[in-house]
C-alpha positions in Angstrom: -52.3 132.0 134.9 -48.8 132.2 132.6 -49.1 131.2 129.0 -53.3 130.4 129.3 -55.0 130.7 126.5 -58.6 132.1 127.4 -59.9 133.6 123.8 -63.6 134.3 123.7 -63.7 132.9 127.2 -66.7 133.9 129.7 -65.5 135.3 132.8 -68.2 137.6 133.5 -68.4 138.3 137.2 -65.6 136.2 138.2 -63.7 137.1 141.5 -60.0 136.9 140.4 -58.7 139.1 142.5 -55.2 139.0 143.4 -54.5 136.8 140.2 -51.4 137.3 138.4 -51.8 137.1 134.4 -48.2 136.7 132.4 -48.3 136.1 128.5 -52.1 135.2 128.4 -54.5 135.3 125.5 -57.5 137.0 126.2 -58.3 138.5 122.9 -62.5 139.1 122.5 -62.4 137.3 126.0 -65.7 138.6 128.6 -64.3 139.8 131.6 -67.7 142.2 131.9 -68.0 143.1 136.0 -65.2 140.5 136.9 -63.3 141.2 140.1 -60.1 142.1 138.7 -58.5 144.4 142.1 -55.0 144.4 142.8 -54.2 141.9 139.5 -50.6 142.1 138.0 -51.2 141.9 134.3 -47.4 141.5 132.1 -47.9 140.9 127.7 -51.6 140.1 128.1 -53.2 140.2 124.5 -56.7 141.8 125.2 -57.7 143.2 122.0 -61.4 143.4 121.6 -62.0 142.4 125.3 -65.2 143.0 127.2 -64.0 144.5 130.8 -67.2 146.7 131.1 -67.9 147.5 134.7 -64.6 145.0 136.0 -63.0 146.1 138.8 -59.0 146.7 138.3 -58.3 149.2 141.5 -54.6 148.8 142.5 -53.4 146.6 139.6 -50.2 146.8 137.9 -50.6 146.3 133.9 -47.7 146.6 131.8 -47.2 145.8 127.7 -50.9 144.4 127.3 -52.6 145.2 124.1 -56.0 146.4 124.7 -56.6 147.4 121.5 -60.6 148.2 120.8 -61.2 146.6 124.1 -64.5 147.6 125.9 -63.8 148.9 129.4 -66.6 151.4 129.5 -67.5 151.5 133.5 -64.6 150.0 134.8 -62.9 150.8 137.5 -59.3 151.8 137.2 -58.9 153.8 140.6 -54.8 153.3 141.2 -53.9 151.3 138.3 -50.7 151.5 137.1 -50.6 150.9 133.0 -46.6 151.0 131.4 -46.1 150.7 127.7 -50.0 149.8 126.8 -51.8 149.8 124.1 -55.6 151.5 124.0 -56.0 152.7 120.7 -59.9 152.5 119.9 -60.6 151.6 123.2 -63.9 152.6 125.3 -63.0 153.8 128.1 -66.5 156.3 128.3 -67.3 156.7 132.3 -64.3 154.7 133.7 -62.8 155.5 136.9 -59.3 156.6 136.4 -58.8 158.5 139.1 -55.0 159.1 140.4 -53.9 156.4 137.4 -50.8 156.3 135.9 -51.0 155.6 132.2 -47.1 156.1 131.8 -46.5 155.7 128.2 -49.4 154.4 126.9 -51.2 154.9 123.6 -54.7 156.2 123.7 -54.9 157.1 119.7 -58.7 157.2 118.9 -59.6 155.9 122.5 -63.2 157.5 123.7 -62.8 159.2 127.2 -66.3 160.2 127.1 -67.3 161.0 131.2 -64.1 159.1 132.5 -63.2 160.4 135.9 -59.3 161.5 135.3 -59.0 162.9 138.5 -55.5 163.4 139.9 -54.5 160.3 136.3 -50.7 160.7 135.5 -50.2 160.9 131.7 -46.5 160.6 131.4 -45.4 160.1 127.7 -48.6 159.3 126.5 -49.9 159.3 122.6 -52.9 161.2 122.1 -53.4 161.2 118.2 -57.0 161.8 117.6 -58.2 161.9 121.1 -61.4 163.5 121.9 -61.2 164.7 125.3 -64.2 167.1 125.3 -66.2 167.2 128.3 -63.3 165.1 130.4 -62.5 166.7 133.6 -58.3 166.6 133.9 -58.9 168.7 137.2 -55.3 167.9 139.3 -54.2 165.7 136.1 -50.6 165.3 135.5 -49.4 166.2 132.2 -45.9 165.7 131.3 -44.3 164.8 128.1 -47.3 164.2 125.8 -47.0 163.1 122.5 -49.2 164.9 119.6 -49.2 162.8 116.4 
């Protein structure tokens, strides 16, 4: 899927498992309960995306803009992100547990009810993150950035 351009596409419920996304537009794009497990993901632009309730276990995601992107009810269990961007994402009752968000920017991201269970957060930017009522039980904290 290198250099595709799939703006305001609807993939709702699509099984792409296994796919491998390089450079792809997917800005507004409707990825909502897609099958998304064990995708690489390299400078995807998916600002304003609709991933509710996708399934992204065991994927690899690294420079994607997800700026304002809806992944509320996804399912991140194992994904590695590197170097993305999340600021004013929904990320309210998402599975992240044992993530690794290793430099990422969450500014302004909603973590209402996520499971962070055993999630990495190496490097990360927090500015104006809410994290009331998150459980970080086991998290890994290391290097966090306060703006």
């Amino acid at each position: 899927m290198d250099h595709s351009d799939f703006r305001i596409a609807n993939l709702s419920a699509a099984n792409l498992k296994d796919a491998h996304w390089r450079t792809v537009d997917l800005r507004e794009a409707n990825l909502s309960g897609a099958n998304l497990r064990k995708t690489d993901w390299f400078e995807v632009d998916m600002r304003g995306a609709n991933l509710s309730g996708a399934g992204l276990s065991q994927s690899v995601v690294g420079r994607c803009d997800l700026h304002g992107a809806n992944l509320s009810g996804a399912d991140w269990k194992d994904v590695h992100l590197s170097t993305c961007v999340l600021t004013g994402a929904n990320l309210a009752g998402t599975n992240l547990r044992s993530a690794d968000l290793e430099g990422c920017n969450l500014k302004g991201a909603n973590l209402e009810g996520c499971d962070l269970h055993g999630l990495k957060l190496h490097g990360l930017d927090l500015g104006d993150l809410d994290l009331r009522g998150v459980d970080l039980n086991e998290a890994k904290l290391r290097m966090l950035a306060r703006r």
